[in-house]
LUMFI-171604 format. One record per residue: residue in one letter; chain; x, z, y of N, C-alpha, C in turn. Coordinates in pm, 1 decimal, padded with zeros to 6 digits, m for minus. Atoms other than C-alpha are relative to their C-alpha. Last residue first. Example, Ala and Ser with C-alpha at 12.3 -4.5 7.8 and 13.67 -1.06 7.14 Angstrom:
<S A <m00082.0 m00006.0 m00119.0> <01367.0 00714.0 m00106.0> <m00077.0 00073.0 00109.0>>
<A A <00089.0 00000.0 m00119.0> <01230.0 00780.0 m00450.0> <00090.0 00000.0 00120.0>>
end
This chain:
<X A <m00097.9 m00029.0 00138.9> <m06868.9 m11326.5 03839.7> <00062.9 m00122.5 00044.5>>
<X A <m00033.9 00140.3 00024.9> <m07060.3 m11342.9 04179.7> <00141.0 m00011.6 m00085.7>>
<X A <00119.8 00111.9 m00039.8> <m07266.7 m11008.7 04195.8> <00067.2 m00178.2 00010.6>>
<X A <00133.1 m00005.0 00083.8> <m07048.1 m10828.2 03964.9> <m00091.4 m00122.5 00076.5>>
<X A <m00048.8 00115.9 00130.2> <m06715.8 m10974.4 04140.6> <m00140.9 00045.1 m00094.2>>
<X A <m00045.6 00151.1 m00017.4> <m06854.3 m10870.3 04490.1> <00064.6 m00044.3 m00104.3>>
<X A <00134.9 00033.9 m00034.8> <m06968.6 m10506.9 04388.0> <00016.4 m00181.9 00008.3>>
<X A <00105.1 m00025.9 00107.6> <m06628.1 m10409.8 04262.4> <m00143.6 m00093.5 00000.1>>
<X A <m00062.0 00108.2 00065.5> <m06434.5 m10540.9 04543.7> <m00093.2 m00011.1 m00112.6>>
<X A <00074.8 00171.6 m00049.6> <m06703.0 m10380.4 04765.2> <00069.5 m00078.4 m00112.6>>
<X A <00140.8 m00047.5 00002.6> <m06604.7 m10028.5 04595.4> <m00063.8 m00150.9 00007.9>>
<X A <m00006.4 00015.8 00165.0> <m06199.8 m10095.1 04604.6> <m00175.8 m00000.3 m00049.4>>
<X A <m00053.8 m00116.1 00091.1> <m06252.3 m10167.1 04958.2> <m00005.0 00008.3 m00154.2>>
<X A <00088.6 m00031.7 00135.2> <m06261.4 m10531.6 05119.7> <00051.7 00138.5 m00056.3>>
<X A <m00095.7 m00060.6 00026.9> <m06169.6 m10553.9 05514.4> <m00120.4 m00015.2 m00153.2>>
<X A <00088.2 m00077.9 00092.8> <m06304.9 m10812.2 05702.5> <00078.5 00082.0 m00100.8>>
<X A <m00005.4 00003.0 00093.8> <m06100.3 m10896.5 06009.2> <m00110.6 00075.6 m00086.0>>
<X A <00126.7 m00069.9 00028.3> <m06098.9 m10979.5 06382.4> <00039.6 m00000.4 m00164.2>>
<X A <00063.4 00089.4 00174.8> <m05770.2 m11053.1 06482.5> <m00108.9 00056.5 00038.7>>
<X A <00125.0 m00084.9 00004.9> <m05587.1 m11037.0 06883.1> <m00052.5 m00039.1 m00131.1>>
<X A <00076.3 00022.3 m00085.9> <m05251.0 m11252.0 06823.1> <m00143.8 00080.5 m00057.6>>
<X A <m00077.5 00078.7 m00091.2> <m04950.3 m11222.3 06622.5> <m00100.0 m00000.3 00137.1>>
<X A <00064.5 00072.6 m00106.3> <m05094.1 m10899.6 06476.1> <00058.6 m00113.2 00071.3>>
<X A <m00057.9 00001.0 m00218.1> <m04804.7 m10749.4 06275.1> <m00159.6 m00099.4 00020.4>>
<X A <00127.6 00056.8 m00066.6> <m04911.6 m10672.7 05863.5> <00026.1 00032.8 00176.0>>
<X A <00073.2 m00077.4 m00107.4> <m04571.8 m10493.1 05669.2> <m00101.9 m00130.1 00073.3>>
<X A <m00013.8 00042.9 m00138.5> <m04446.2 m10612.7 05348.7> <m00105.7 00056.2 00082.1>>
<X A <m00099.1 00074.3 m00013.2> <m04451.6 m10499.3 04989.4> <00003.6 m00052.2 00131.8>>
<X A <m00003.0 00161.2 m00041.0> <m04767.4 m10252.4 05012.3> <00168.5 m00048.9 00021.5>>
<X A <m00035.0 m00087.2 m00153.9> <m04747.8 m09952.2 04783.2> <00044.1 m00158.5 00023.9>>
<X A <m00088.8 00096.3 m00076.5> <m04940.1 m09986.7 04436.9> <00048.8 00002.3 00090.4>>
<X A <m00098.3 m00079.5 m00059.9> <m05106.4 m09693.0 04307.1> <00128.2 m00091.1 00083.3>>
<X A <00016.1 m00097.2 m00102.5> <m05445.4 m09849.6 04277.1> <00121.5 00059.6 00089.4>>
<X A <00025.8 m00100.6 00036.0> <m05283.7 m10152.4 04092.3> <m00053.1 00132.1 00099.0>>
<X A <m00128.3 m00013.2 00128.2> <m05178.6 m10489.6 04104.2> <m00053.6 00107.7 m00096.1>>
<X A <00021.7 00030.2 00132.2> <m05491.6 m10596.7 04270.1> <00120.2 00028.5 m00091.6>>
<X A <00118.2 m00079.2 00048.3> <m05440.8 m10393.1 04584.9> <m00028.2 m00047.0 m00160.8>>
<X A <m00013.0 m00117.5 00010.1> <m05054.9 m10475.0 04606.8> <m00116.9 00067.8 m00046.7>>
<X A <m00085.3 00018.1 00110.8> <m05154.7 m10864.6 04582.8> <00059.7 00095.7 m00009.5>>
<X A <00026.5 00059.1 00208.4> <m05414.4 m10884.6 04729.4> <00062.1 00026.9 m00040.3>>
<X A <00033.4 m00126.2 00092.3> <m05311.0 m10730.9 05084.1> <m00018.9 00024.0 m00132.9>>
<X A <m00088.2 m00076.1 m00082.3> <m05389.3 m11019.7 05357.4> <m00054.3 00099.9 m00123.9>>
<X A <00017.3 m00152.0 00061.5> <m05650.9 m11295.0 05272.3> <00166.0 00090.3 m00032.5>>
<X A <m00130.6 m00057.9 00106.5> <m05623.3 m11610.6 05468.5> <m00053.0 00123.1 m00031.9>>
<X A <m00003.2 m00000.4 00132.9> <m05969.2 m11747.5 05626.1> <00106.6 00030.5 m00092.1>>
<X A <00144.3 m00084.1 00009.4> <m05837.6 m11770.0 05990.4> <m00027.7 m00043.2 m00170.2>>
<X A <00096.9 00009.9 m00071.3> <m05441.6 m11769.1 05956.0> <m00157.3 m00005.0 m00034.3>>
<X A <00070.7 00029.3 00056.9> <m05113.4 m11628.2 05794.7> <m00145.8 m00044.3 00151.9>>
<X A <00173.1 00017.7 m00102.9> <m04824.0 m11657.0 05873.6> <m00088.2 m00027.4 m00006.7>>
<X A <00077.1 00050.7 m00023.7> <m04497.6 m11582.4 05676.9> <m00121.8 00040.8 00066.4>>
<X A <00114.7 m00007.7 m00083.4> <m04161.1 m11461.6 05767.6> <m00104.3 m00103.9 m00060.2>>
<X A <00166.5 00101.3 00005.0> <m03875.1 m11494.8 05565.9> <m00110.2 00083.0 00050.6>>
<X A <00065.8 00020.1 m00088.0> <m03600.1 m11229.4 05677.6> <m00088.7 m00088.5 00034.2>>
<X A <m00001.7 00131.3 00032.6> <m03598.4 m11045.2 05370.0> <m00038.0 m00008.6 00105.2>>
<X A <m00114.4 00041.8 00105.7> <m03537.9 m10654.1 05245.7> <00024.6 m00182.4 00043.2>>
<X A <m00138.9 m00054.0 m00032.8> <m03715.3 m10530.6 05573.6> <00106.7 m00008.2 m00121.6>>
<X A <00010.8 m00098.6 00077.1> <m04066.0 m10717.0 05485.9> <00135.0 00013.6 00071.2>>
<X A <m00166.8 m00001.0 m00005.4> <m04238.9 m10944.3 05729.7> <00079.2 00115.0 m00094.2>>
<X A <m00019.0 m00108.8 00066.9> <m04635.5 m11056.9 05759.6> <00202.4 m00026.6 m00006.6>>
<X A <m00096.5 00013.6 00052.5> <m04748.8 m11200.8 06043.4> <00050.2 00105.8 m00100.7>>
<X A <m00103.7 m00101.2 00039.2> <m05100.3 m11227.7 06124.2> <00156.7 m00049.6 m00019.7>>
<X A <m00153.7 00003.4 00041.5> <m05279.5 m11513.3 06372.1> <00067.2 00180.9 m00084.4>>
<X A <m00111.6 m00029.8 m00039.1> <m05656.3 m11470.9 06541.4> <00123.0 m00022.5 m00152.0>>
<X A <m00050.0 00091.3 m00122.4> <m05988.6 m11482.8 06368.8> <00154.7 00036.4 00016.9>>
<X A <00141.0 00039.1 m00055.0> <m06180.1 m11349.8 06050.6> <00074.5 m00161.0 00128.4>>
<X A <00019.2 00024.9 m00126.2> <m05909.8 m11280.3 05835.3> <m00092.5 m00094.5 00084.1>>
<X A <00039.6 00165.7 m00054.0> <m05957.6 m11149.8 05503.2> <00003.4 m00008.7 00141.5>>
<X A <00059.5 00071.2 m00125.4> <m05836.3 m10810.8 05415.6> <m00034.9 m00138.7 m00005.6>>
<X A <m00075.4 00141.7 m00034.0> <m05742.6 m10620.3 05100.7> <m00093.0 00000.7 00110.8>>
<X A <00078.1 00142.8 m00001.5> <m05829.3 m10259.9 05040.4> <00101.0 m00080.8 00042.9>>
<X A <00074.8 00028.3 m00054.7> <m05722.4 m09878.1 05090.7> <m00096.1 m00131.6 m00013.0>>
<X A <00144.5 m00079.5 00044.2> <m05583.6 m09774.0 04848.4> <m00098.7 m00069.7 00050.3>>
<X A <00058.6 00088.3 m00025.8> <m05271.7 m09986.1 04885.9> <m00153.9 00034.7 m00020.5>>
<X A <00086.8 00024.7 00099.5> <m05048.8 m09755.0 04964.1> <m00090.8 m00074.8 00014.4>>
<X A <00121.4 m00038.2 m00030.1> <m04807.7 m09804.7 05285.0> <m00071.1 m00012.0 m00191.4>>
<X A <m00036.0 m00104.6 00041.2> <m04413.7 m09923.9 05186.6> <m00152.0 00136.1 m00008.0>>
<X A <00002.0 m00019.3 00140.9> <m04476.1 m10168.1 05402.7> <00045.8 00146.7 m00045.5>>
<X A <m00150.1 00032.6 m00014.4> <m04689.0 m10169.0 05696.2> <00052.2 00017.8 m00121.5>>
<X A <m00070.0 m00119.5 00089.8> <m05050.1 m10178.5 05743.1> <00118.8 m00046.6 m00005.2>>
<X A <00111.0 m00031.9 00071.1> <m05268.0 m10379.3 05996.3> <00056.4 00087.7 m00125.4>>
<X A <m00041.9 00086.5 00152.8> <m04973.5 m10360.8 06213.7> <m00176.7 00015.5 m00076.8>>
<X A <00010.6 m00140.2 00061.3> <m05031.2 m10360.7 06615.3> <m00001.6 m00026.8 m00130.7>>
<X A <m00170.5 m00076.3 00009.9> <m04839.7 m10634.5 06841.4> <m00046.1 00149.2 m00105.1>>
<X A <m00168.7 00040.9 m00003.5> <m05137.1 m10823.1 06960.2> <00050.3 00081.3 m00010.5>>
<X A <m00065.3 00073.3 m00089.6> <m05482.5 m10624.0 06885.8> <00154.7 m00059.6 m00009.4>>
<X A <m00132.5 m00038.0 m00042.9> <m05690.6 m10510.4 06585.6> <00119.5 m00107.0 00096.1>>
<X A <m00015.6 00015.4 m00103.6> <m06094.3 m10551.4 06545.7> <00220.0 00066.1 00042.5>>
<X A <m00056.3 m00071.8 m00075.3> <m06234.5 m10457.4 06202.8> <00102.3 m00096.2 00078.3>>
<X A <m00102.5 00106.5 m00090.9> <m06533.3 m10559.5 06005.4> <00130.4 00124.3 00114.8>>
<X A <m00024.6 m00044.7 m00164.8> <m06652.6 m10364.1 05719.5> <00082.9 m00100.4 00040.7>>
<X A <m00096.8 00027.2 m00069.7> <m06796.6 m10461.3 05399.9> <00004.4 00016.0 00129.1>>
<X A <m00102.5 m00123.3 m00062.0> <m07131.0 m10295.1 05332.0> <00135.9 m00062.1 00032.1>>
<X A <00006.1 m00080.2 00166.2> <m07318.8 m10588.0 05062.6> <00135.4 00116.1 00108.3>>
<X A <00103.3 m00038.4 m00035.8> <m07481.1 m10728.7 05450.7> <00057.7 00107.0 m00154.6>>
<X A <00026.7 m00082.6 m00074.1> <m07151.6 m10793.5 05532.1> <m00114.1 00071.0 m00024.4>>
<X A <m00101.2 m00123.4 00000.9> <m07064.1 m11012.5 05277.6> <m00021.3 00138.8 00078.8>>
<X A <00043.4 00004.3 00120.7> <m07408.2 m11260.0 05359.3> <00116.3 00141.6 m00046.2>>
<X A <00103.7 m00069.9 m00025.6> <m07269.7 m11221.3 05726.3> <m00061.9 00013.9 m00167.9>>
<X A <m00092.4 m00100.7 m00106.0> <m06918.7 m11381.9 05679.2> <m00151.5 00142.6 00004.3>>
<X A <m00017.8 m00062.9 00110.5> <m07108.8 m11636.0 05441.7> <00057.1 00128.7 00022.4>>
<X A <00098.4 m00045.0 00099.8> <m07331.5 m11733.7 05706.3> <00065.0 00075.9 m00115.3>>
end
């Protein structure tokens, strides 16, 4: 319900398979944060070989998109396993803190 309630204020869903990145680092962050619907991410950066993993309900991206528009993502987004995801744009982010301050 709440997956669909989001959806109905335009957020997009999106569909990415084992082994593909949802962005990588060094990528801008224009685009939006994510939430994960289903399936396993890994995120990994090339200065550090900590690895974390994120799963269903984690949010992926925050913290480059909320820094700043011009922000450029700190680690890269791997698929461990098939995702489904909601993606938030700077537009929805907007819309979703007016309508629930």
């Amino acid at each position: 319900p709440v997956i669909r309630d989001f959806l109905s204020m335009g957020l997009s869903r999106h569909w990415v398979n084992v082994g593909d990145y949802i962005f990588r680092e060094g990528d801008q962050a224009v685009d939006g944060l994510y939430i994960l619907i289903t399936g396993r991410v890994k995120l990994k950066s090339r200065s550090s070989e900590a690895v974390i993993e994120l799963g269903r309900g984690d949010m992926l991206g925050e913290e480059a998109f909320l820094d700043s528009q011009d922000s450029l993502r700190s680690m890269s987004a791997v698929c461990m396993r098939d995702c489904e995801l909601v993606k938030i744009s700077p537009k929805n982010f907007e819309l979703i803190c007016k309508r629930f301050p």
